[in-house]
VEXPA-546482 format. One line per 2 residues: their letters; for each residue x negated, y negated, z negated of N, C-alpha, C. Coordinates in steps of 0.1 Angstrom, whole numbers. Example, Ala and Ser with C-alpha at 12.3 -4.5 7.8 and 13.67 -1.06 7.14 Angstrom:
residues 2
AS) -132/57/-78/-123/45/-78/-132/33/-78 ~ -128/22/-71/-137/11/-71/-129/0/-79
***
This chain:
residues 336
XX) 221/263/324/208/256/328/207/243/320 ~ 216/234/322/217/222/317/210/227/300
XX) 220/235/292/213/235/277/198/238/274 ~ 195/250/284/180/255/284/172/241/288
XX) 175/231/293/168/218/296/168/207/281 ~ 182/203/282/186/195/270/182/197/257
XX) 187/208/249/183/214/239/167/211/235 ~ 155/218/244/142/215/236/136/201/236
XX) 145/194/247/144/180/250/145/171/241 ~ 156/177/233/160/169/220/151/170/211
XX) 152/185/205/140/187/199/131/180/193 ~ 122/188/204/110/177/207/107/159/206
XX) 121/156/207/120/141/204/119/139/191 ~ 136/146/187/136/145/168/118/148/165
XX) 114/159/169/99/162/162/88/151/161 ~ 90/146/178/78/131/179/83/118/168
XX) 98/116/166/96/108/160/98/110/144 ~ 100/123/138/92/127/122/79/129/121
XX) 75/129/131/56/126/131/55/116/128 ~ 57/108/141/53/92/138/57/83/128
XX) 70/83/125/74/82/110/62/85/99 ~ 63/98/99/49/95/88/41/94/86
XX) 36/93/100/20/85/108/20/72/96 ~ 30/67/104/33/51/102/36/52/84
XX) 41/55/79/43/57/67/28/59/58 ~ 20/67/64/4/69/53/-2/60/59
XX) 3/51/64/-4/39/76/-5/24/63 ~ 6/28/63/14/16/52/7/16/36
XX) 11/33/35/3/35/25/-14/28/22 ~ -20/35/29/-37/34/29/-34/21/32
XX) -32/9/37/-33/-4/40/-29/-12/23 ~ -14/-10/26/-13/-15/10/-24/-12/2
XX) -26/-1/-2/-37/1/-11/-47/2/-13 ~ -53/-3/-3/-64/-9/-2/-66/-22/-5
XX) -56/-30/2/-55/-43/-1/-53/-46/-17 ~ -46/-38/-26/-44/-40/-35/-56/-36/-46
XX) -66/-26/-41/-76/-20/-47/-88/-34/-44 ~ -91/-41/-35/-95/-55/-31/-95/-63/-44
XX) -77/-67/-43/-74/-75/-48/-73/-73/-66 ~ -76/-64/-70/-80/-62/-85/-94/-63/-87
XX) -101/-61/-75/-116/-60/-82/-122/-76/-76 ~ -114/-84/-70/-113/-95/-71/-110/-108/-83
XX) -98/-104/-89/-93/-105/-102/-106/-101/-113 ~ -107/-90/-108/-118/-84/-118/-131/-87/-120
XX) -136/-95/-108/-149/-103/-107/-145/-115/-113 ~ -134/-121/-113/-134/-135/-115/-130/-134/-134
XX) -125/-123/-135/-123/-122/-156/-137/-122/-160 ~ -145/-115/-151/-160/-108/-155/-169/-120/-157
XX) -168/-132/-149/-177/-140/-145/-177/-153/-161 ~ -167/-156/-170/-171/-163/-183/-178/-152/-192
XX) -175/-140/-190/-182/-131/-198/-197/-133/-192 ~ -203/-133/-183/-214/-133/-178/-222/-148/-180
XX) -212/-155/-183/-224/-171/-187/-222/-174/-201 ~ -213/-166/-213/-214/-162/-220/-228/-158/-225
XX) -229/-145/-217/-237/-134/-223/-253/-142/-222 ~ -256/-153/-207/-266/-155/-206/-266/-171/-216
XX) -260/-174/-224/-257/-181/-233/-264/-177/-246 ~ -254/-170/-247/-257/-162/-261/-277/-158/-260
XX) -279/-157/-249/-296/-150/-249/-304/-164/-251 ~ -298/-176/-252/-301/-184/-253/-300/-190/-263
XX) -289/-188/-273/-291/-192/-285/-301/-181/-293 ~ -300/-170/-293/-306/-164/-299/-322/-171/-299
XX) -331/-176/-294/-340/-176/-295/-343/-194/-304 ~ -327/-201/-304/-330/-214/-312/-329/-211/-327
XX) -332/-199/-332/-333/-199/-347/-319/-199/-355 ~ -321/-211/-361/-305/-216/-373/-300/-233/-371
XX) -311/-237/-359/-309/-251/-357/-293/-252/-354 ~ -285/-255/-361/-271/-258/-358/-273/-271/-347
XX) -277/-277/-347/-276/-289/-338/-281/-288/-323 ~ -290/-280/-325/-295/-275/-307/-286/-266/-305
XX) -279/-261/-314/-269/-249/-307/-259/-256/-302 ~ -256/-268/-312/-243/-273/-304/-241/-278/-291
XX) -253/-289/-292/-261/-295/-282/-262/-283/-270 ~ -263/-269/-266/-265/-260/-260/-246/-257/-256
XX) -236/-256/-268/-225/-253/-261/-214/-265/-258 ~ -221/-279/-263/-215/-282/-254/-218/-291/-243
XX) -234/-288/-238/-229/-291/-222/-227/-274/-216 ~ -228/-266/-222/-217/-253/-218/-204/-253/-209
XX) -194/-266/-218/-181/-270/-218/-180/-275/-206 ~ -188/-287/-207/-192/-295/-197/-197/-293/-182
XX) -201/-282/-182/-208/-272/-167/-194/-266/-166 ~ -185/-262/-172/-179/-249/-168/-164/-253/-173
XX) -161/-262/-170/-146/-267/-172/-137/-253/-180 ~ -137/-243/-170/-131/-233/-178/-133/-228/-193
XX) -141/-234/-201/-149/-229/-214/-133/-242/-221 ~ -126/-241/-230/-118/-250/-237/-123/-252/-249
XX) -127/-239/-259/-139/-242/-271/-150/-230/-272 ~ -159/-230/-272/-167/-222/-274/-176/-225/-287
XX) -174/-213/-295/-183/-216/-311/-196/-208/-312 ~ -203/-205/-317/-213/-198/-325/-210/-193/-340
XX) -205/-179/-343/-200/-174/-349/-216/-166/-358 ~ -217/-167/-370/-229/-164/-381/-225/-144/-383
XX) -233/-137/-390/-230/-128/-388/-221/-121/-402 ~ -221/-135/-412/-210/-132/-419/-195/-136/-413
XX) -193/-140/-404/-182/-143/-400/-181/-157/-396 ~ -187/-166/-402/-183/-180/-406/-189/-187/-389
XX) -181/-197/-383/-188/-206/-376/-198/-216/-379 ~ -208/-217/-370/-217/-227/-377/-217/-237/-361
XX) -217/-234/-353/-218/-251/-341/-205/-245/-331 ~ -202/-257/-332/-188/-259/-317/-186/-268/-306
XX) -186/-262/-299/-186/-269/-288/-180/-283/-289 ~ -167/-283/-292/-157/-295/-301/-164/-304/-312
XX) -172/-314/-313/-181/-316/-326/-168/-326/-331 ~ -173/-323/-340/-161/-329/-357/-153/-317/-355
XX) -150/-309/-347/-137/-299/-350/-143/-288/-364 ~ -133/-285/-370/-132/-278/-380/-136/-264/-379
XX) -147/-261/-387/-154/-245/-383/-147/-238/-386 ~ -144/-223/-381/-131/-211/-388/-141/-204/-395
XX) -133/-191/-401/-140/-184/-406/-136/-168/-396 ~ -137/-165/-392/-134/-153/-382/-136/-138/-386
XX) -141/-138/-399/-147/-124/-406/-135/-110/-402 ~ -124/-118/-407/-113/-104/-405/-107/-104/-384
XX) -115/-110/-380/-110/-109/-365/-112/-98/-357 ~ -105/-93/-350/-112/-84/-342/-122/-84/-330
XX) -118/-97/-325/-128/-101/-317/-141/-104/-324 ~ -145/-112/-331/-157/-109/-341/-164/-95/-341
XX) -153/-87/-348/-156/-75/-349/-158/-68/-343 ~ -157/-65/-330/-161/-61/-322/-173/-64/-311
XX) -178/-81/-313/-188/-85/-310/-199/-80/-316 ~ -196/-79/-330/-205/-79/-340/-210/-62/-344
XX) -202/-59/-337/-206/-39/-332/-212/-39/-320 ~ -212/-49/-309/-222/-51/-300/-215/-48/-289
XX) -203/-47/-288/-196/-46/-272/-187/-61/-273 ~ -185/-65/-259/-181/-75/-254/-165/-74/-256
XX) -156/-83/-262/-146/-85/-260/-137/-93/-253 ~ -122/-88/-246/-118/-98/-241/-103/-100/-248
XX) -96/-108/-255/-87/-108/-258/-73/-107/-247 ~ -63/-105/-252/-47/-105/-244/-47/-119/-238
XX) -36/-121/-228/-33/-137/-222/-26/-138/-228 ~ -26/-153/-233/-14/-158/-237/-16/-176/-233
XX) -6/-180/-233/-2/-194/-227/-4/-204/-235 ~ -12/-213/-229/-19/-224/-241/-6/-231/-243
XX) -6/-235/-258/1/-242/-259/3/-265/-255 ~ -7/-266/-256/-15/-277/-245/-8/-275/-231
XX) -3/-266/-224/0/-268/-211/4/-252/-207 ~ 13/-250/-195/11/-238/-192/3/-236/-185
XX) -8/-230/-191/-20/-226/-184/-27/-213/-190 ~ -31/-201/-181/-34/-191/-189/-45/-188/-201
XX) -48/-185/-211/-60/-191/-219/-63/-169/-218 ~ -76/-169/-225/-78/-155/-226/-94/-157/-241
XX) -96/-152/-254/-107/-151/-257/-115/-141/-255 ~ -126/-146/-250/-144/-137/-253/-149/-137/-259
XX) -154/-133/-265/-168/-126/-273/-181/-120/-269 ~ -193/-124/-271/-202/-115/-269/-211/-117/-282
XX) -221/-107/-281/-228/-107/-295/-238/-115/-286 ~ -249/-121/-295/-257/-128/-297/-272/-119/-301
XX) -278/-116/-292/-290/-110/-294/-305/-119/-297 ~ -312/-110/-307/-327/-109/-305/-333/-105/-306
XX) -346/-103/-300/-357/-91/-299/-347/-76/-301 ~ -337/-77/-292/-326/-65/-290/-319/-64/-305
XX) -317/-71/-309/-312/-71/-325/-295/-81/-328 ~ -285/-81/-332/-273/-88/-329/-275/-97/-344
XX) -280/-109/-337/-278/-121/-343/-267/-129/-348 ~ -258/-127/-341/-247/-134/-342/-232/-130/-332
XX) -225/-141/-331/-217/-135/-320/-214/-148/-312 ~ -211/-150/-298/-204/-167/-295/-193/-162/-289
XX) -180/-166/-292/-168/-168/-289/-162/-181/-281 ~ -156/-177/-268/-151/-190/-262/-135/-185/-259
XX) -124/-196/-257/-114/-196/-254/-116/-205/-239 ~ -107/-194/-232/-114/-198/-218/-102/-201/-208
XX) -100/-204/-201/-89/-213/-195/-89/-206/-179 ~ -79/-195/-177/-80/-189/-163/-72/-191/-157
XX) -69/-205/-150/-55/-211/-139/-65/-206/-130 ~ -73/-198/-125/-74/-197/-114/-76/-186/-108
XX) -75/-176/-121/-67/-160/-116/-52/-162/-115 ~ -45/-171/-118/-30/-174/-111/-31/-177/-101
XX) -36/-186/-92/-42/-187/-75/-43/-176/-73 ~ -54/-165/-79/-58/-158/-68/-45/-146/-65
XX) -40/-145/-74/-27/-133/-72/-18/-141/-71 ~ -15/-154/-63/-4/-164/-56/-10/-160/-41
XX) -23/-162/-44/-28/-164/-24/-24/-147/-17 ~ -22/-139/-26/-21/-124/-20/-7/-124/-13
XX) -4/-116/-1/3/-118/4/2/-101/15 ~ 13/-97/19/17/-88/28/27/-94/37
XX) 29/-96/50/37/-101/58/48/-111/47 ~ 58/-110/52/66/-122/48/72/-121/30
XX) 77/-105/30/79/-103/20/70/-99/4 ~ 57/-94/10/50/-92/3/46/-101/-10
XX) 45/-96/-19/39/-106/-29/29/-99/-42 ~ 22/-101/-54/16/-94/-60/22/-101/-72
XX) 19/-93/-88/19/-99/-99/7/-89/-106 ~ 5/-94/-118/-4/-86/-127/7/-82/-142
XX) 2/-71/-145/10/-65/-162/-3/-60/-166 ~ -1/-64/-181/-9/-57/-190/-2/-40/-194
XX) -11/-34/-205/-11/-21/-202/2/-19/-208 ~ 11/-32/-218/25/-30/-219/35/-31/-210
XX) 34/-34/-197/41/-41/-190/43/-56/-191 ~ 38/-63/-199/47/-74/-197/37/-83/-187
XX) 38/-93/-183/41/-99/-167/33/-111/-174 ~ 17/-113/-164/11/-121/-169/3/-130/-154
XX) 5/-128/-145/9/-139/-135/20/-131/-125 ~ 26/-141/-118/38/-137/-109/42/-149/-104
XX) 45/-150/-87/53/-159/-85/58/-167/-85 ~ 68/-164/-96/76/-171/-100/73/-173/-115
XX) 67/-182/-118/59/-181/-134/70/-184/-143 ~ 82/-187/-142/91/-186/-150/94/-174/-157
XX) 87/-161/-148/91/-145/-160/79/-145/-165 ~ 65/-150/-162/53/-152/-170/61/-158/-186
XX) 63/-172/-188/65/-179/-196/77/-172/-204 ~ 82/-166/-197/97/-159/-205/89/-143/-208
XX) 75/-144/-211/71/-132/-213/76/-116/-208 ~ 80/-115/-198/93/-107/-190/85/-91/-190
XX) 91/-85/-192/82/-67/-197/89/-59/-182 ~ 81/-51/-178/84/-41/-170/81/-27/-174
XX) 87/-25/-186/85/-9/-193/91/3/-187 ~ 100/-4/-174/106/8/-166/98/13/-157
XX) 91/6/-155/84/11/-140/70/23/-144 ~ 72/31/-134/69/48/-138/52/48/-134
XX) 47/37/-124/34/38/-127/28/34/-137 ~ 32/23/-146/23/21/-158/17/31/-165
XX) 18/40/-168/10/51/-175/-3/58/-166 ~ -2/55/-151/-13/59/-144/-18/46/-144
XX) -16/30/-142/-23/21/-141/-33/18/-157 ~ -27/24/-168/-34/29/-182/-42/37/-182
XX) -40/48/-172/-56/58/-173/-64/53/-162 ~ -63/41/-155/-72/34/-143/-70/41/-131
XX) -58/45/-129/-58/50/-115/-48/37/-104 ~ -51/42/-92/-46/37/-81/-30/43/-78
XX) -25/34/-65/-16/47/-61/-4/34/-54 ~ 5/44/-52/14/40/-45/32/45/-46
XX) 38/36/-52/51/36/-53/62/36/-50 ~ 71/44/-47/82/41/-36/96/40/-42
XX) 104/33/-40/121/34/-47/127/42/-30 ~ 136/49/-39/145/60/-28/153/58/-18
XX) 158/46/-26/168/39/-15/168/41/-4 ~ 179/44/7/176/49/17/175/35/27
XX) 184/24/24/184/11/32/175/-2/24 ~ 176/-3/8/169/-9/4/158/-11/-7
XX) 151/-19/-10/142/-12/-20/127/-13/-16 ~ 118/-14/-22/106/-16/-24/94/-7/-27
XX) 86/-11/-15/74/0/-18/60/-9/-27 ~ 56/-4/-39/48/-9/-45/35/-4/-47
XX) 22/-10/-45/13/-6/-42/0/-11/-56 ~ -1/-2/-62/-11/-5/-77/-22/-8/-75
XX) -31/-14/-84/-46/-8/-87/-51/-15/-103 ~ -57/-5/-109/-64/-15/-120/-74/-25/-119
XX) -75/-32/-131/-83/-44/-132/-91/-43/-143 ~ -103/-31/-142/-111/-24/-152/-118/-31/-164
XX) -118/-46/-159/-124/-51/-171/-115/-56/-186 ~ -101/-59/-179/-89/-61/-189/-82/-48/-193
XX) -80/-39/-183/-73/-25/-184/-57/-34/-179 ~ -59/-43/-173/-44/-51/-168/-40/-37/-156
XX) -31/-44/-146/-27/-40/-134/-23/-50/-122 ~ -29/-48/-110/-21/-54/-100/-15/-45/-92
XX) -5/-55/-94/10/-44/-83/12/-57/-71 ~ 9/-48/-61/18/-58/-50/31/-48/-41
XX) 42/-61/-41/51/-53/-39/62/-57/-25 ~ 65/-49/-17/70/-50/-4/81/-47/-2
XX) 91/-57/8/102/-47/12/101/-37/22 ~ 109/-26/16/106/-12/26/111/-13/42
XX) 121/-25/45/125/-27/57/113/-37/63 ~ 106/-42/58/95/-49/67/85/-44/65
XX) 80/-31/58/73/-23/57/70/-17/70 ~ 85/-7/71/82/5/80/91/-2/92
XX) 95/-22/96/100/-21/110/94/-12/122 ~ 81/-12/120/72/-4/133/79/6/138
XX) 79/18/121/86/27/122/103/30/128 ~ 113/15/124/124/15/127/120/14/140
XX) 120/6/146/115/0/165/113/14/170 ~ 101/24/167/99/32/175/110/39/172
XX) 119/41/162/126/56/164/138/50/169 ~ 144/36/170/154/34/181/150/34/194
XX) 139/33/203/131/32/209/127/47/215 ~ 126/54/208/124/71/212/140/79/213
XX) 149/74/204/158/77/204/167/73/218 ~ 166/63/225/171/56/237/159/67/250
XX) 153/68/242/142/76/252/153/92/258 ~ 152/96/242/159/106/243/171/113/248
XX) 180/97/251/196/100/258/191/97/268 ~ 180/90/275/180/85/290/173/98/293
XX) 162/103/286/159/118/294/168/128/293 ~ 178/131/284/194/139/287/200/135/298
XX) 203/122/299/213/121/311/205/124/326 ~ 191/120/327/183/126/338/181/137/341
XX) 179/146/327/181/160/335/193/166/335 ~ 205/163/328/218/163/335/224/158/346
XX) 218/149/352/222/147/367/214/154/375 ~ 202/156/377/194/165/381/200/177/381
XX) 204/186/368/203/199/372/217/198/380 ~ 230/189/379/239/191/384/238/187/396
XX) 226/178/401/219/180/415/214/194/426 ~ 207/197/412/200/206/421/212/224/420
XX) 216/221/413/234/231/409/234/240/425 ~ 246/229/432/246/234/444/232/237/454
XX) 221/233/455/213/234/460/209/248/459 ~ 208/251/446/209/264/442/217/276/447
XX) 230/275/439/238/279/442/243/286/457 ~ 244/275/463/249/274/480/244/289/487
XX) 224/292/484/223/306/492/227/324/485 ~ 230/319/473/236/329/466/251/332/469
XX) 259/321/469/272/325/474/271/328/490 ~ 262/320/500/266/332/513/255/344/512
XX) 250/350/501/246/363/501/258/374/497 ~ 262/364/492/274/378/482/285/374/499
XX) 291/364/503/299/367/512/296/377/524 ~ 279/373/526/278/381/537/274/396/531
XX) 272/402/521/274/417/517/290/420/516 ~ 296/408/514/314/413/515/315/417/530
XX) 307/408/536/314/411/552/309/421/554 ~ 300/428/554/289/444/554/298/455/549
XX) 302/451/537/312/467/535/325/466/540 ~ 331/452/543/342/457/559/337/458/569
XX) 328/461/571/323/469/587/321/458/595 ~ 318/442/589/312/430/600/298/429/600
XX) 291/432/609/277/435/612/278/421/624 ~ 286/414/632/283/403/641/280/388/630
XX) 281/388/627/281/369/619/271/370/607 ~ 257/371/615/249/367/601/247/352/598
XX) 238/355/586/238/337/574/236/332/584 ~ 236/315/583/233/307/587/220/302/580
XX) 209/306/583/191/299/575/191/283/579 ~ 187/271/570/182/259/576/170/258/567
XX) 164/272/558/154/266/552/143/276/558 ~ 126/268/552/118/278/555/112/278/541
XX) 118/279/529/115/280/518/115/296/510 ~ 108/302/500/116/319/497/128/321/496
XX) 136/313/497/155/311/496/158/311/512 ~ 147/306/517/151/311/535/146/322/539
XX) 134/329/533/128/342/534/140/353/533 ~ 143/348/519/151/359/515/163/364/526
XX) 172/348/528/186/350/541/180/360/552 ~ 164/350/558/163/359/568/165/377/569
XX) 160/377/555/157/394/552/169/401/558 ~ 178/391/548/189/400/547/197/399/562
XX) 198/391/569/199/391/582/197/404/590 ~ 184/405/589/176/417/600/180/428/587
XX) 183/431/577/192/443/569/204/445/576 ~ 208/438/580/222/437/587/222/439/602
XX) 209/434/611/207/438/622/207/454/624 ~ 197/457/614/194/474/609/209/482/611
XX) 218/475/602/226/485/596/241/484/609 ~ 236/473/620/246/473/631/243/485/643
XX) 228/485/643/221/493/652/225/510/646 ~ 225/509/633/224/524/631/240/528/629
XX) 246/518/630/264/525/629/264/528/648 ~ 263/516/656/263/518/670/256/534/673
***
């Protein structure tokens, strides 16, 4: 009796808590990654936004002709509105600069650039991060072409100064452990925490999502470990083709998960031991009218028809005694 109780008892518990486990588990999932899907297109509004005063820049020089001096005059209170702009030029359609934001600074010639080049084919460019040498601070170049009457006049290029997409993937955060970094589509590590592996240019060419964070997908990462190890949570940052990874420890992930399954698991020895005292409660209770049925059919086939059961119940376990009682009254009457 005892096993027929215990046994599905158990069961059933192991079962409730491999459910909830991975309740809790696509729980973590969908949360992380969402948050991290947020936090790229956050990133990704704030890359987007020099390109966008750029572009309404550029619609503005186009219409001052070849005046080199209203153009300058135009980028640099540019500079001056938008702290983030460091130089912004006006780039001619042979290559050559003609106004800089910087006045006395020395015009380039940009012809073999690719940023040029690619302005100058009419899509917007954004160059790689790299670290100003002026300070550690992240610098990135744009491009946009320079339109008129829908025709590409020129191109304006700015070197633009982004300390404040390092904030924004500092302020991200998952409980205590949590933290985020960004990689470009090589891996290498272009804000983090700890900006000492920024500056030491530090590569993560091992990690097995980069090739989905290169075709712009999402997703979610897990190391195997069974005690330690980290669950990492992706998304791209579509206007760079970068990545943000934010990444968690797996023990303060799924505590929820640990809690309930020690928690279910105490469940599960305290309802063993209850219905083990129980059934070895209710044992004798049981028991007791079965063994004086078998005594009193022993006493029937030696020929004792005086001493029936003793009944104290009025339950079917007392129905039954009585029966057999008046069986026995029967079977005194018909030997007499």
């Amino acid at each position: 009796m005892v096993p027929l109780i215990c046994v599905p008892l158990i069961l059933l518990g192991f079962l409730l808590i491999n459910t909830s486990h991975q309740a809790i588990r696509q729980a973590v999932y969908r949360n992380g990654q969402e948050l991290a899907v947020r936090a790229a297109g956050e990133v990704n509004e704030f890359i987007k936004k020099p390109g966008e005063i750029l572009a309404v820049t550029g619609s503005m020089l186009g219409v001052l002709g070849d005046n080199a001096w209203r153009k300058e005059t135009v980028l640099v209170e540019l500079s001056l509105n938008y702290p983030m702009f460091q130089r912004v030029a006006f780039i001619e359609m042979n290559g050559r600069e003609t106004a800089s934001s910087e006045l006395g600074d020395e015009l380039k010639d940009r012809s073999r650039e690719i940023s040029f080049l690619e302005a100058r084919s009419g899509k917007n460019y954004i160059s790689e991060l790299r670290i100003s040498q002026e300070g550690p601070v992240p610098v990135i170049t744009i491009t946009v072409p320079v339109l008129k009457t829908g025709k590409i006049r020129g191109v304006l290029i700015a070197d633009v100064n982004i300390r404040g997409f390092w904030d924004i993937v500092d302020g991200i955060r998952i409980g205590k452990t949590g933290q985020a970094f960004v990689v470009n589509k090589y891996g290498n590590i272009l804000s983090h925490p700890d900006k000492k592996r920024v500056l030491e240019n530090k590569q993560l060419s091992y990690e097995p999502f980069l090739k989905n964070l290169e075709r712009g997908e999402s997703g979610v990462y897990e190391t195997k470990e069974e005690k330690y190890g980290w669950i990492e949570f992706y998304a791209p940052v579509k206007e760079t083709g970068w990545g943000l990874i934010i990444f968690q420890d797996r023990n303060e992930a799924y505590y929820a998960s640990r809690m309930m399954k020690i928690q279910s698991k105490i469940l599960i020895v305290v309802g063993v031991l209850a219905a083990l005292i129980i059934s070895l409660m209710l044992a004798p209770i049981i028991s007791r009218p079965v063994v004086m049925l078998v005594k009193g059919m022993r006493r029937i086939v030696r020929g004792d028809f005086d001493n029936p059961l003793e009944v104290k119940r009025a339950d079917e376990i007392g129905v039954l005694l009585n029966s057999f009682n008046r069986i026995m009254r029967r079977f005194k009457k018909v030997r007499q």
